[in-house]
DRENKE-621718 format. One record per atom (N, C-alpha, C): y, z, x negated. Coordinates in pm, whole numbers, padded with zeros to 5 digits, always signed. Each point is the difference from the previous one (the first is absolute). Example, Ala and Ser with C-alpha at 12.3 -4.5 7.8 and 13.67 -1.06 7.14 Angstrom:
# DRENKE-621718
-00569+00780-01319;+00119+00000+00089;+00120+00000-00090;+00105-00072+00035;+00119+00006-00082;+00109+00073+00077;
//
This chain:
# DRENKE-621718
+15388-01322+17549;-00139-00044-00009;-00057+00032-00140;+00043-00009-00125;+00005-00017-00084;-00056+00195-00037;+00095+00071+00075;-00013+00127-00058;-00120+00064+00085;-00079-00081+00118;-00066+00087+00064;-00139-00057-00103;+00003-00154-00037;-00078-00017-00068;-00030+00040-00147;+00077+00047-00085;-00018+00090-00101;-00021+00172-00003;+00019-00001+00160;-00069+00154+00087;-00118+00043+00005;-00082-00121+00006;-00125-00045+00114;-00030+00003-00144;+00032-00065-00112;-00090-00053-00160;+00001+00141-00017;+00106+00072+00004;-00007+00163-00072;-00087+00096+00049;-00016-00031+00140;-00138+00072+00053;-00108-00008-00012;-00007-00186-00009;-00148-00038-00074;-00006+00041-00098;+00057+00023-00072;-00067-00008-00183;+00003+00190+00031;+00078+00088+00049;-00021+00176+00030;-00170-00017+00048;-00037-00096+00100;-00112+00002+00090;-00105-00015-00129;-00013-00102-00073;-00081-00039-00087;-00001+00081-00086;+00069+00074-00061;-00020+00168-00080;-00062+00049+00032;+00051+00069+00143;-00068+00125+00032;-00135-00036+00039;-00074-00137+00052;-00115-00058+00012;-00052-00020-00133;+00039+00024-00113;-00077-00069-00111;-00101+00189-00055;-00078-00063-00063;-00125+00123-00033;+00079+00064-00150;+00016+00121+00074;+00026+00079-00141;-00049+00065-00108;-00149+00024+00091;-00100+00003-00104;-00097-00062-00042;-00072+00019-00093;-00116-00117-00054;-00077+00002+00104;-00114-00105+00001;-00136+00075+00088;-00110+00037-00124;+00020+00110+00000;-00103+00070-00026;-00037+00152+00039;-00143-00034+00025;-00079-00179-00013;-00043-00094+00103;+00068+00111+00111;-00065-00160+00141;+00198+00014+00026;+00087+00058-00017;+00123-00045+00064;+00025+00122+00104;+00150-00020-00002;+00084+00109+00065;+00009-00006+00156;-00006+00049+00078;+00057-00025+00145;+00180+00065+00060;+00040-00115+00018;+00121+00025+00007;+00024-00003+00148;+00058+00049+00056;-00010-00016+00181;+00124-00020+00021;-00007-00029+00152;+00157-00072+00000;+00101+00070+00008;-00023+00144+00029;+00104+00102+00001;+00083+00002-00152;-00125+00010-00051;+00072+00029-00132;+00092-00127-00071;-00074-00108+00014;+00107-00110-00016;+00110+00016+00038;+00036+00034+00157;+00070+00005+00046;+00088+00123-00052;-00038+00058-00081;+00058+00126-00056;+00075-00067-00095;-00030-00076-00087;+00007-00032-00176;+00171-00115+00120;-00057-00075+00064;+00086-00076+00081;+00128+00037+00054;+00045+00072+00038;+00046+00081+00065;+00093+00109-00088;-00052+00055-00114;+00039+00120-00062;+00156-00031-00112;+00045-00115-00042;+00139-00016-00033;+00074+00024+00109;-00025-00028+00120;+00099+00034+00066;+00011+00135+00092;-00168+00036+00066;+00008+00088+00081;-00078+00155-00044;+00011-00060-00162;-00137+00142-00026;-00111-00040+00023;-00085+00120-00057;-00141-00021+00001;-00076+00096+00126;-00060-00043+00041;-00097+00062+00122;-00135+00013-00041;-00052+00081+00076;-00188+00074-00036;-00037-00146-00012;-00115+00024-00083;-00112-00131+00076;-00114+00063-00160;-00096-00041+00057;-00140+00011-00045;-00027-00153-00107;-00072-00013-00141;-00066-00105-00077;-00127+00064-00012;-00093-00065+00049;-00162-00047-00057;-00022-00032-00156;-00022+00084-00042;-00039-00039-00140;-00127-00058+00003;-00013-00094-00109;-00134-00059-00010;-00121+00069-00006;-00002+00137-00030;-00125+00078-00011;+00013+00026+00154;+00045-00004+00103;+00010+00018+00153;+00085+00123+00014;+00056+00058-00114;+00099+00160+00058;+00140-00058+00023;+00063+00066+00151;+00089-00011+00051;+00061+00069-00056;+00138-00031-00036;+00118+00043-00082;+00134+00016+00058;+00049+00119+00102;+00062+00030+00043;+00179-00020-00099;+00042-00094+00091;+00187+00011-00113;+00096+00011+00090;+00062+00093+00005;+00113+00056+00009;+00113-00033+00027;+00122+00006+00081;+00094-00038-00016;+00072+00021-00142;-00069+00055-00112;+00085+00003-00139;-00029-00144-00096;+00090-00078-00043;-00023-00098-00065;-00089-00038-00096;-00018+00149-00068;-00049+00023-00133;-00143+00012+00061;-00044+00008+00103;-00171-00020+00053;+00001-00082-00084;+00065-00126+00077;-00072-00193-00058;-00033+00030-00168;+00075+00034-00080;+00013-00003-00140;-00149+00091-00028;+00008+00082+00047;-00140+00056-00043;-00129-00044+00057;+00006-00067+00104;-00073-00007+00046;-00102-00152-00118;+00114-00058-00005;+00030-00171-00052;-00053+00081-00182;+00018+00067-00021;+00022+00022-00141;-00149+00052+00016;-00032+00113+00079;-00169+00039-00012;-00108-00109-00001;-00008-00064+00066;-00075-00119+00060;+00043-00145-00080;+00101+00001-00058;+00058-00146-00051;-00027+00009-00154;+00070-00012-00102;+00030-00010-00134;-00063+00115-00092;-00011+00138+00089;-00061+00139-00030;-00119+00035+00011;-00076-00095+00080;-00116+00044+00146;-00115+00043-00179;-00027-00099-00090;-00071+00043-00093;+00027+00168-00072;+00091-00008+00018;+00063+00174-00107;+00010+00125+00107;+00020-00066+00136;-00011+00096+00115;-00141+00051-00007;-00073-00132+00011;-00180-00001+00024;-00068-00042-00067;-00010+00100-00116;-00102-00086-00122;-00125+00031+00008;-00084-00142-00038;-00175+00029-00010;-00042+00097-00063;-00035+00095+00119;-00050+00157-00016;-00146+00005-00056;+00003+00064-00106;-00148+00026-00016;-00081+00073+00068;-00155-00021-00031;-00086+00037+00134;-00030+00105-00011;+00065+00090-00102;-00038+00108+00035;+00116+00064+00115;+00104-00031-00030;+00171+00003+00095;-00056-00022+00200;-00112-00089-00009;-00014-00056+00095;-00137+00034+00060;-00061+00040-00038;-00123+00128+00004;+00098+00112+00078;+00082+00061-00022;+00049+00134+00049;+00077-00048+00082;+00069-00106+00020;+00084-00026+00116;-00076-00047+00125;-00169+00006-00076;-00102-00070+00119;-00062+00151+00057;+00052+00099-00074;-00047+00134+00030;+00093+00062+00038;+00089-00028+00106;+00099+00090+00028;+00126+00015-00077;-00011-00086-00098;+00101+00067-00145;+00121-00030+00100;+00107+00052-00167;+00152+00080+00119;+00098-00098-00081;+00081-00080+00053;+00081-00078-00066;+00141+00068+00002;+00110+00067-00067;+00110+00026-00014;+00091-00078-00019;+00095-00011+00096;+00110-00128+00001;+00159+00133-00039;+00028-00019-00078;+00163+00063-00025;+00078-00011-00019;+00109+00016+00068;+00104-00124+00040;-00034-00098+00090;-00069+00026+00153;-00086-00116+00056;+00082-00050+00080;+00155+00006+00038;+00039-00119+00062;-00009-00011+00145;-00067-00137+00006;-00030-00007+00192;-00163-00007-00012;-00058+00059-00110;-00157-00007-00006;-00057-00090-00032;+00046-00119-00073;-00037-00162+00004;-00132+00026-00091;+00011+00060-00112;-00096+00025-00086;-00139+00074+00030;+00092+00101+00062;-00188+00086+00078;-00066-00016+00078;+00104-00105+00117;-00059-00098+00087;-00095-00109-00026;+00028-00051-00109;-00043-00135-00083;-00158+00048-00076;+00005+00109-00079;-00139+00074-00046;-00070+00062+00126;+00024+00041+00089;-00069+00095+00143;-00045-00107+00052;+00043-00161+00008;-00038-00099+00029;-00125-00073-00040;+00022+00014-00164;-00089-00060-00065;-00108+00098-00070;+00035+00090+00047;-00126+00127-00044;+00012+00043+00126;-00088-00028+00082;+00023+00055+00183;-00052+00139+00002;-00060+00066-00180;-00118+00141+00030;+00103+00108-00054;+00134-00074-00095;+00085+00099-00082;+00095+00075+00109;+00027+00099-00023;+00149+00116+00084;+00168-00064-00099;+00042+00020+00056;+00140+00014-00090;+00092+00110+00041;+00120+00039-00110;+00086+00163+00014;+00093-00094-00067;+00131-00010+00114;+00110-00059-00045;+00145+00086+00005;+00054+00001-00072;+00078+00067-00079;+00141-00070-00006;+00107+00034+00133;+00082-00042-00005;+00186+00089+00053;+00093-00020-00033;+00077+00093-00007;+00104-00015+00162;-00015-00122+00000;+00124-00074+00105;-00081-00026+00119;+00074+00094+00098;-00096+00032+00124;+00011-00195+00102;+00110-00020-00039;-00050-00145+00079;-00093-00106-00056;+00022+00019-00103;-00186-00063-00040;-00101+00058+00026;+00001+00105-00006;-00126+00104+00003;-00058-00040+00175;+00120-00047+00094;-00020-00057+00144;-00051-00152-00020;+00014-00057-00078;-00033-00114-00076;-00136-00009+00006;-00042+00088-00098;-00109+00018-00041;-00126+00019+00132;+00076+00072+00060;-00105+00026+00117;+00012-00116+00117;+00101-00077+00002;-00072-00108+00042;-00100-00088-00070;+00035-00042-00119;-00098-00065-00051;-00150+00040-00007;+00015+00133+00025;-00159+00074+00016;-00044-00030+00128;+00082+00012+00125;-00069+00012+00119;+00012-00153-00015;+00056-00088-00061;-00081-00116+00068;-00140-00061-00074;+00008+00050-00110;-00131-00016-00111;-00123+00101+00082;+00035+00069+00091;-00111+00070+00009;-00046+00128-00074;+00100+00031-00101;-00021+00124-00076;+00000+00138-00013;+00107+00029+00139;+00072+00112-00002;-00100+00110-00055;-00124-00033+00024;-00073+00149+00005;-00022-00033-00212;+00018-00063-00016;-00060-00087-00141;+00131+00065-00114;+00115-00003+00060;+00160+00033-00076;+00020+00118-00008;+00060+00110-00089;+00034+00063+00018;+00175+00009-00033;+00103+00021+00060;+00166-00057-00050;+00017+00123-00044;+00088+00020-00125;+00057+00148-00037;+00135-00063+00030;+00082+00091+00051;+00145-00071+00033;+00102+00092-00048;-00052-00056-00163;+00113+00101-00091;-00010-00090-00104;+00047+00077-00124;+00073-00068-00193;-00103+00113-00014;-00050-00064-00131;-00118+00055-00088;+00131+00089-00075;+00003+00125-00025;+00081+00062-00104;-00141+00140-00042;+00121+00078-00111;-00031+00158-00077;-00072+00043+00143;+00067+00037+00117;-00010+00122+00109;+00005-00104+00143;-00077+00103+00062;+00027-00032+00144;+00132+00063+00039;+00100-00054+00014;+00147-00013+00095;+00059-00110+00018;+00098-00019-00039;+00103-00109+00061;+00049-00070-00094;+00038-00147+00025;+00080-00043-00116;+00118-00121+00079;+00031-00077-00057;+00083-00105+00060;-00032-00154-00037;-00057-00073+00071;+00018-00140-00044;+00125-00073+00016;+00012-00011-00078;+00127-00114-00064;-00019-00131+00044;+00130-00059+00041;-00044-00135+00078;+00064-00108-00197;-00085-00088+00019;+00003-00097-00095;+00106-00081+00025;+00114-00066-00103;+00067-00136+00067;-00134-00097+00026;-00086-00012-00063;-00135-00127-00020;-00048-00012+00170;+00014+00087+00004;-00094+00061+00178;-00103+00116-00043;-00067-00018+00129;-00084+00104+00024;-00072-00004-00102;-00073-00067-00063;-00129-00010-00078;+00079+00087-00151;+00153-00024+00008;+00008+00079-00107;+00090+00154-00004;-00044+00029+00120;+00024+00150+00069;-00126+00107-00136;+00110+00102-00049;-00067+00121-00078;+00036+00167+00015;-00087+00039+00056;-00022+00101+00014;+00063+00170-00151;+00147+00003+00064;+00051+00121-00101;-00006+00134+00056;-00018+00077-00043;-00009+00178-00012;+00112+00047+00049;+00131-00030-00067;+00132+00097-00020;+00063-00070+00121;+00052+00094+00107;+00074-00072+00094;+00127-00111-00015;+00039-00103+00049;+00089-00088-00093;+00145+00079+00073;+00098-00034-00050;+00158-00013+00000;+00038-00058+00155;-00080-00128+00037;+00027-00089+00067;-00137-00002+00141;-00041+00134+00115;-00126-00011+00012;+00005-00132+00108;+00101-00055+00018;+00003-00107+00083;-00100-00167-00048;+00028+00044-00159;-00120-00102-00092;-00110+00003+00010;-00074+00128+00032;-00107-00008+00031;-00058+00097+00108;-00123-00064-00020;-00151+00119+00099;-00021+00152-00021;+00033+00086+00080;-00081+00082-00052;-00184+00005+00043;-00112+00001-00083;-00112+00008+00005;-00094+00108-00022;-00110-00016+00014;-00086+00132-00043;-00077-00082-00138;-00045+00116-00022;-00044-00039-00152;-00168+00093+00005;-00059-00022-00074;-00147+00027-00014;-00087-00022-00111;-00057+00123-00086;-00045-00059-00160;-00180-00048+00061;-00029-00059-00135;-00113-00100+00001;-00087+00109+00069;-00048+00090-00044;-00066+00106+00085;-00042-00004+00140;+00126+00013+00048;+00008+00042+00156;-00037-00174+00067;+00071-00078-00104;-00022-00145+00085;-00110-00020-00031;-00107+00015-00064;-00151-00006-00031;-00062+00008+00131;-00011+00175-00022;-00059+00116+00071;-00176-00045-00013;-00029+00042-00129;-00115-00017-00035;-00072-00131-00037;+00092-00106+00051;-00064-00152+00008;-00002-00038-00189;-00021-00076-00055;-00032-00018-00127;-00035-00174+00033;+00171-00065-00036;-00029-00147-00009;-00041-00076-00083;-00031-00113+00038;-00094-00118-00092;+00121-00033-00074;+00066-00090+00114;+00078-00105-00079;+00164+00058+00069;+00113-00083-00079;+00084+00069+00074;+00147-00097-00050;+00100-00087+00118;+00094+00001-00041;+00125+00031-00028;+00087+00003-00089;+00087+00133+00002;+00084-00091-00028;+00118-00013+00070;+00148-00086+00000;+00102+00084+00074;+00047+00049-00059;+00085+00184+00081;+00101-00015-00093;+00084-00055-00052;+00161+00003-00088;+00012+00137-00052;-00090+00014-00089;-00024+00122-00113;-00124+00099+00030;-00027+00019+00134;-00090+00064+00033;-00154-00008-00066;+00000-00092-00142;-00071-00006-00075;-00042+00074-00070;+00099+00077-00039;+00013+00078-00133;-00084+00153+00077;+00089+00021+00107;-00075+00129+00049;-00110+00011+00076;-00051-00153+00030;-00110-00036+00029;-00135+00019-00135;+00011-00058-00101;-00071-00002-00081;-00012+00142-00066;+00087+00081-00030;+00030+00140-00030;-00059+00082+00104;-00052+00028+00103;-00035+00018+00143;-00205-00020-00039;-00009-00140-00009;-00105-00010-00003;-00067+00028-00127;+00046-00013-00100;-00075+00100-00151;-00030+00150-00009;+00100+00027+00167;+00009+00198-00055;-00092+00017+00102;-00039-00108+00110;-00092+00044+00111;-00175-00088-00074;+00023+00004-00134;-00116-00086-00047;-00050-00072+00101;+00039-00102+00050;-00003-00092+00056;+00018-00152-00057;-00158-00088-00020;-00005-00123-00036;-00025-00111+00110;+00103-00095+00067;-00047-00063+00034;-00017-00137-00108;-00119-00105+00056;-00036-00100-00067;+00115-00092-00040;+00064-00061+00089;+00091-00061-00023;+00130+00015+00065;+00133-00050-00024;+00137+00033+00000;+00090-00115-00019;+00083-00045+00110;+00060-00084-00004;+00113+00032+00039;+00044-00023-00154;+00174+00103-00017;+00079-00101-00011;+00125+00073+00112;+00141-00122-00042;+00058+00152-00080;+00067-00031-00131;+00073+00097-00079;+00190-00053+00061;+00059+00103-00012;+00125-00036+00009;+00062+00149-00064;+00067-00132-00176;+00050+00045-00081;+00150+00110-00016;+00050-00040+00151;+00154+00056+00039;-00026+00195+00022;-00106-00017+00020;-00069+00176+00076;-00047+00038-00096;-00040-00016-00100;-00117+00060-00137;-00009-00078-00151;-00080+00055-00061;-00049-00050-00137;-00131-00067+00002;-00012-00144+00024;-00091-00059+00049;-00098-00044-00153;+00058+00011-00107;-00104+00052-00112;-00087+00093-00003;+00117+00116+00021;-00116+00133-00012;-00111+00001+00127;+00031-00053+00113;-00047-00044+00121;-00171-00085-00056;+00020-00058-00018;-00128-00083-00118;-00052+00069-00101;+00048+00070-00085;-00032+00084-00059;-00096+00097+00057;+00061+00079+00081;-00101+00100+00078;-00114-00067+00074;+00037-00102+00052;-00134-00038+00090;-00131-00068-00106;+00105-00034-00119;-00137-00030-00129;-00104+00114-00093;+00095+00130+00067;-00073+00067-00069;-00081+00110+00114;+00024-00041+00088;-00106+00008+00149;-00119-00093+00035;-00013-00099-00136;-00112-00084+00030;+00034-00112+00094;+00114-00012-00027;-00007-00127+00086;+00046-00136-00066;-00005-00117+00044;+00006-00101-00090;+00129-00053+00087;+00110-00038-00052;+00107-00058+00056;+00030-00131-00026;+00012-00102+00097;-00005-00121+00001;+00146-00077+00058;+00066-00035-00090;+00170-00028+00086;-00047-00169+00069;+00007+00008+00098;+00003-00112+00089;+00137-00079+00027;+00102+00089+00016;+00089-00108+00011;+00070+00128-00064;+00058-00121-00103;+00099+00078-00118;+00177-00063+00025;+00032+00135+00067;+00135-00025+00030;+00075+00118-00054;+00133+00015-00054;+00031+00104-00017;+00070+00111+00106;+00054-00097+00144;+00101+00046+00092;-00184+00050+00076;-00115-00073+00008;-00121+00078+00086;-00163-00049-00050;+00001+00079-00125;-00167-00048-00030;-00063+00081+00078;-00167-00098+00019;-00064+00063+00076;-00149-00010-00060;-00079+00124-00016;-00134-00003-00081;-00090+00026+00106;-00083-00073-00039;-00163+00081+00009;-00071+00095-00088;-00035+00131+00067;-00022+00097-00091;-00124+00033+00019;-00111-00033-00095;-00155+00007+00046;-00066+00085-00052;-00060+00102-00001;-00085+00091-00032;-00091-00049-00091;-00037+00044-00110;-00051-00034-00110;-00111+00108-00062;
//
């Protein structure tokens, strides 16, 4: 008796987790549905299964059977949602009311371009991603936002050349999957992918705003866009110090006119706002 009743407590208090709100409300509150509870519920023992979150701006947020959804998802919208989505100036928001082109790189399951296509219903977005099962990700979260015609997915690694490269699987998970050149030793470690320079993933478009969280894909991102004289307004960079020289990284973008603002000063992942000046 004793052990079915400390069974029954262990389920309640699993139940009351996965029921409790993981993100703030802001600013009217999250919609959590019961699938997904039932996901968060469920997932010590049986894994994680699809299920859809309502974000408070109303965009449906497609997650994955990969764990590392919740974390990003929880991290965009939760503790981040300010440095993800900072108060854009009106001129930023003038062009996103004109069609402007939002660049997401490194986009994941789309949470981010979903979230702006949402709240700028007039802006396009060109997302830029290497790992073809997100890139399937991604396009759910579009067809249920209503976007598809609104998205454009590149389903490659920003590199030098259009060919091939390999994503590397992360111990961290997915989110810290990086995209290398030289075939590895071991190709069982990773992806092989296609790859695509800023150019071709453009194709004439010229973005406003743009976030770039790609595990180095910074460096040849920003190098990319100085040689294609290309300014967008603002830039919301995660730097990661393990891939590059994240000084000289600042350096160059200061002497491109831009004003660099460290938002969260970490050394293992700072992340700036880079504003046109």
């Amino acid at each position: 008796m004793k052990w079915i009743l400390n069974k029954l407590r262990g389920l309640r208090n699993r139940w009351a987790e996965a029921t409790s709100e993981t993100f703030p409300e802001y600013p009217y509150g999250t919609h959590f549905s019961a699938r997904y509870r039932l996901r968060r519920f469920l997932a010590p023992k049986y894994g994680y299964f699809p299920a859809y979150v309502q974000a408070a701006s109303g965009t449906q947020h497609f997650l994955s059977n990969d764990p590392i959804d919740n974390n990003v998802l929880e991290e965009m919208l939760g503790d981040l949602n300010d440095i993800y989505f900072p108060k854009l100036p009106d001129s930023v928001k003038e062009e996103l009311n004109r069609s402007g082109v939002v660049l997401d790189i490194g986009a994941y399951n789309g949470f981010w371009s979903a979230e702006m296509l949402v709240r700028h219903p007039a802006a396009k977005a060109i997302l830029i991603e290497p790992n073809p099962i997100k890139c399937r990700s991604i396009a759910k979260t579009m067809r249920a936002n209503g976007m598809t015609s609104k998205a454009r997915i590149i389903a490659a690694g920003l590199a030098e050349s259009s060919s091939h490269g390999w994503l590397v699987q992360s111990e961290e998970g997915s989110w810290g999957d990086w995209l290398q050149k030289s075939e590895l030793p071991r190709p069982d470690a990773a992806t092989e992918v296609h790859t695509r320079t800023l150019f071709e993933a453009l194709s004439g478009a010229q973005p406003v705003i743009v976030k770039c969280n790609a595990e180095g894909a910074e460096y040849e991102f920003v190098r990319q866009l100085l040689a294609l004289n290309l300014r967008p307004k603002l830039m919301v960079m995660m730097a990661h110090p393990e891939h590059g020289d994240v000084n000289q990284l600042r350096v160059t973008l200061a002497m491109a006119d831009y004003k660099v603002t460290v938002v969260r000063d970490s050394l293992h992942r700072p992340i700036w706002h880079v504003e046109l000046v």
